[in-house]
MARDOBA-826492 format. One record per residue (C-alpha): residue in three letters; z, x, y. Coordinates in steps of 0.25 Angstrom, whole numbers, padded with zeros to 4 digits, always signed. Example, Ala and Ser with C-alpha at 12.3 -4.5 7.8 and 13.67 -1.06 7.14 Angstrom:
BEGIN
ALA+0031+0049-0018/SER+0029+0055-0004/
This chain:
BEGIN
UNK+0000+0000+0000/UNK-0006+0007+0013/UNK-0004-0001+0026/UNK-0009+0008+0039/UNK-0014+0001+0050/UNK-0020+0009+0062/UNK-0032+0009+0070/UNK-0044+0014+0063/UNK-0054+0012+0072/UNK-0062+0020+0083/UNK-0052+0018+0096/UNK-0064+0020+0105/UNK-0073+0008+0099/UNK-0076+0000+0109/UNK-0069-0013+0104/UNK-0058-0006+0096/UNK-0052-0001+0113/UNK-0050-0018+0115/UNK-0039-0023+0119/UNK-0029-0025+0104/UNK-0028-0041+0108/UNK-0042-0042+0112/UNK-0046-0037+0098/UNK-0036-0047+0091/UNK-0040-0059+0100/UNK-0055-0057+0096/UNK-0053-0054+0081/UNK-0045-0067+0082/UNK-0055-0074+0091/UNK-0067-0068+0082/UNK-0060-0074+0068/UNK-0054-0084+0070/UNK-0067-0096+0069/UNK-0073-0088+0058/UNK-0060-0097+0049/UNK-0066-0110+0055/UNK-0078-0110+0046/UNK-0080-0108+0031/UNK-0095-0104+0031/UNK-0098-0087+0027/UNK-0108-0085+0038/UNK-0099-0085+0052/UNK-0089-0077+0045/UNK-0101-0067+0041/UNK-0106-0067+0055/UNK-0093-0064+0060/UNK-0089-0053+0051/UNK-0104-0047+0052/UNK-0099-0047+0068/UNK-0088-0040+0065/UNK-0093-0029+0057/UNK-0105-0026+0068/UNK-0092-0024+0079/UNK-0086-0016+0070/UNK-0091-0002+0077/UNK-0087-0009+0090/UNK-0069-0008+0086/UNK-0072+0007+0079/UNK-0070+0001+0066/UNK-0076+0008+0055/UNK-0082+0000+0042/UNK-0074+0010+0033/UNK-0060+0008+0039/UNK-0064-0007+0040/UNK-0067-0009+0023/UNK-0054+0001+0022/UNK-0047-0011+0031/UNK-0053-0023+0026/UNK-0054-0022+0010/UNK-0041-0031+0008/UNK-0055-0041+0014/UNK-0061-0039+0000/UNK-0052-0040-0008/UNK-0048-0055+0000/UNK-0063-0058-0002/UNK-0064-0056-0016/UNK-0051-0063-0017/UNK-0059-0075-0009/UNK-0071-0073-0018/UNK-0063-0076-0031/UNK-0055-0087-0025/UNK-0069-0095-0021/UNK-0076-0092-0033/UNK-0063-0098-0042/UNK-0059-0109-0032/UNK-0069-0114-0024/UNK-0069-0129-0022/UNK-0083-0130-0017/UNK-0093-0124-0027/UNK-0104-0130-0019/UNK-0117-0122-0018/UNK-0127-0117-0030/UNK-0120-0113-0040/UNK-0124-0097-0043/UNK-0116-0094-0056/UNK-0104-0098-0063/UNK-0092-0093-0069/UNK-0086-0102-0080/UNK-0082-0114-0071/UNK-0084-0109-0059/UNK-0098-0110-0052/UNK-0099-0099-0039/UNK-0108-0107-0031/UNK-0116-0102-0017/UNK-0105-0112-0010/UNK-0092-0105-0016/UNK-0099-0091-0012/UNK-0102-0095+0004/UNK-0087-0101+0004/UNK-0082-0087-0002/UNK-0092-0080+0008/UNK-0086-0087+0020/UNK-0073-0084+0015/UNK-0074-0070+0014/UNK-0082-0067+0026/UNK-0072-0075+0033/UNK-0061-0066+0029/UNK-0068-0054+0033/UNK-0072-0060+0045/UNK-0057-0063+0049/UNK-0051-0050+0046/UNK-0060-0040+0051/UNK-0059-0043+0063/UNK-0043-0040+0062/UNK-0045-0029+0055/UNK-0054-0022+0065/UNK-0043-0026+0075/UNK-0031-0018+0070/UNK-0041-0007+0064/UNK-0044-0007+0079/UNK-0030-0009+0087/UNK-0017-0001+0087/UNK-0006-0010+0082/UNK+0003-0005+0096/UNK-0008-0010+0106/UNK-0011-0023+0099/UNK+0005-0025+0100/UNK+0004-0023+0115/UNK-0009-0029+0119/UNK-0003-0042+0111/UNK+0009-0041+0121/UNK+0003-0038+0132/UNK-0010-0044+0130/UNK-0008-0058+0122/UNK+0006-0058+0127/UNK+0012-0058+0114/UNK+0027-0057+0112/UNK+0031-0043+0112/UNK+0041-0045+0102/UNK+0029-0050+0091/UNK+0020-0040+0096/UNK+0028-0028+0094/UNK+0035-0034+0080/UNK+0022-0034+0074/UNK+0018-0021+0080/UNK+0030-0016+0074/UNK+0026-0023+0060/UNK+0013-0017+0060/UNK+0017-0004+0062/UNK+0027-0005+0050/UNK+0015-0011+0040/UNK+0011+0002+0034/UNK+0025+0007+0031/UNK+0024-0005+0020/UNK+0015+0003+0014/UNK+0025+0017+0013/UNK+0036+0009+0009/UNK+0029+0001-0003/UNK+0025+0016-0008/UNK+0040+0019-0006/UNK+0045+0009-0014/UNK+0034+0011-0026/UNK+0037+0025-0025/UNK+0053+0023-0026/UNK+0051+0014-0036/UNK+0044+0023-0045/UNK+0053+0035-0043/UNK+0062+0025-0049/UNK+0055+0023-0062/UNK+0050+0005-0057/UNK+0036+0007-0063/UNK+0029-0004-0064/UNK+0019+0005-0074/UNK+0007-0006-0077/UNK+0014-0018-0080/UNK+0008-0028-0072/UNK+0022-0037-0071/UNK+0028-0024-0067/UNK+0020-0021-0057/UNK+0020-0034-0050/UNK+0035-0034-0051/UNK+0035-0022-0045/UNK+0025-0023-0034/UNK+0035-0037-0030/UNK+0047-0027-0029/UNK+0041-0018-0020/UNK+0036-0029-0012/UNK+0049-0035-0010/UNK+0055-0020-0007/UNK+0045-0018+0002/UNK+0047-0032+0011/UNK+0061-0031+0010/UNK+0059-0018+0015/UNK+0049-0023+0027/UNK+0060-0032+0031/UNK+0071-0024+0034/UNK+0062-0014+0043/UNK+0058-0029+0050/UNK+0071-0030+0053/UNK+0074-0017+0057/UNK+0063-0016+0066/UNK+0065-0029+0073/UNK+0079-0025+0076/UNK+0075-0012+0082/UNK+0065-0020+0090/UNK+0076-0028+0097/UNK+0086-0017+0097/UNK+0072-0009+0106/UNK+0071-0022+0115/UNK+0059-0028+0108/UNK+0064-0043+0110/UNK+0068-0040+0123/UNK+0063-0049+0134/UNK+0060-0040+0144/UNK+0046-0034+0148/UNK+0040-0025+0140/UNK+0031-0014+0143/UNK+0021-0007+0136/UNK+0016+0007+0133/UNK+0002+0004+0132/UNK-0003-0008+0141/UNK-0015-0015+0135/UNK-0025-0021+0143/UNK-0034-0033+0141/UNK-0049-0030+0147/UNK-0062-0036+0148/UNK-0068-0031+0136/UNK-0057-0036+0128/UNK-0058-0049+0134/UNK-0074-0048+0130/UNK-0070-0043+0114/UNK-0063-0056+0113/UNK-0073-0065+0120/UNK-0084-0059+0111/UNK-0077-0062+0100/UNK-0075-0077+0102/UNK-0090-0077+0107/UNK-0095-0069+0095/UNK-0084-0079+0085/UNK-0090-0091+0092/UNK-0106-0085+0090/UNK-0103-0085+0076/UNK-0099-0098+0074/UNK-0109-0103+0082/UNK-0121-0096+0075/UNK-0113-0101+0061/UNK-0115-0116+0067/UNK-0128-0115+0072/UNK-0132-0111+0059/UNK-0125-0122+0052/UNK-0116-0114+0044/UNK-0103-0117+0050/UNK-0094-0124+0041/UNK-0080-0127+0047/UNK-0067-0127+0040/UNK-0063-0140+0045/UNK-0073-0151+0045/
């Protein structure tokens, strides 16, 4: 278990320079319609989008796959489920496995499923691959004006994340100098997998409270005015990355309409 987040992009890319909330905003502004509607070809327009801005934030393809394959193994997970458990095998039937007929209908609803998860995840991934966790904590403060005390709270979360990782190596380490090997019983394993799980929250928890504390006893929840080390400032190009967002979300969905190809969750 390896959790390291930093940014891994290019800090000169034109887009990858933006304000932290103004990248947030338009990932958000960007995804969110593609959930309105179940067909695969706004979703595909959107992610084929995504990938042709990609140079633009410094993101490299390579650093992107090594970020992104927990995708793959979501839409293979989606891919099973459709072909097991679809409702609607509508379509021309293209081959059967014993009673179960995989038809053009269950393959376009699996396709708009799976480009609709990359779709909505890229997007965020780029963000954070893009954005220094401390400047997206003060340019949520000081630009979206949220509460300091959530802001730095998570900040202080984030940063903690990838000792999950070097304790849960602690603790299988520990427990094997101990002689608690589950060998290749498959019982065992999962038994002991669920132990270290449990060590490893119980363990989570008690730093949460150890930091919150030290963040009250350091003023934190104070209600005074707070200053901040690095000011981050709002401009008008930030303002035009979100605008272009919802014009580019809002020219997808239009061309998927006008094609007649628009098929809406509700309705």
């Amino acid at each position: 278990m390896n959790l390291v987040f930093e940014t891994v992009a290019d800090a000169s890319a034109p887009l990858a320079r933006r304000n932290p909330v103004a990248k947030l905003g338009a990932a958000l502004l960007f995804t969110l319609p593609l959930v309105a509607t179940l067909d695969p070809v706004t979703p595909g327009l959107a992610l084929a989008v995504e990938l042709a801005v990609l140079p633009l934030f410094g993101v490299r393809l390579r650093v992107l796959a090594r970020r992104a394959w927990p995708l793959l193994v979501a839409a293979g997970g989606v891919l099973l489920s459709m072909l097991l458990f679809a409702a609607d095998r509508s379509g021309d039937l293209l081959f059967s496995v014993g009673p179960l007929d995989v038809t053009t209908g269950v393959l376009s609803a699996a396709a708009g499923l799976i480009l609709r998860i990359f779709a909505v995840a890229l997007p965020g991934i780029v963000v954070f691959a893009t954005t220094d966790p401390t400047d997206l904590a003060d340019a949520l403060v000081q630009n979206a004006k949220a509460p300091a005390r959530f802001a730095i709270g998570a900040l202080a979360a984030f940063r903690l994340l990838p000792l999950l990782g070097q304790e849960w190596r602690m603790l299988t380490l520990a427990r094997r100098a101990r002689g608690v090997d589950a060998g290749y019983h498959p019982v065992a394993r999962l038994r002991l997998f669920a132990s270290t799980g449990f060590a490893l929250l119980v363990g989570a928890l008690r730093r949460g409270v150890r930091l919150a504390v030290a963040m009250d006893a350091r003023g934190f929840d104070a209600g005074t005015p707070r200053t901040y080390a690095r000011v981050q400032h709002f401009t008008r190009a930030d303002t035009a990355l979100v605008a272009g967002a919802g014009l580019t979300c809002a020219t997808i969905l239009t061309v998927t309409i006008a094609l007649g190809l628009f098929r809406p969750i509700i309705g």
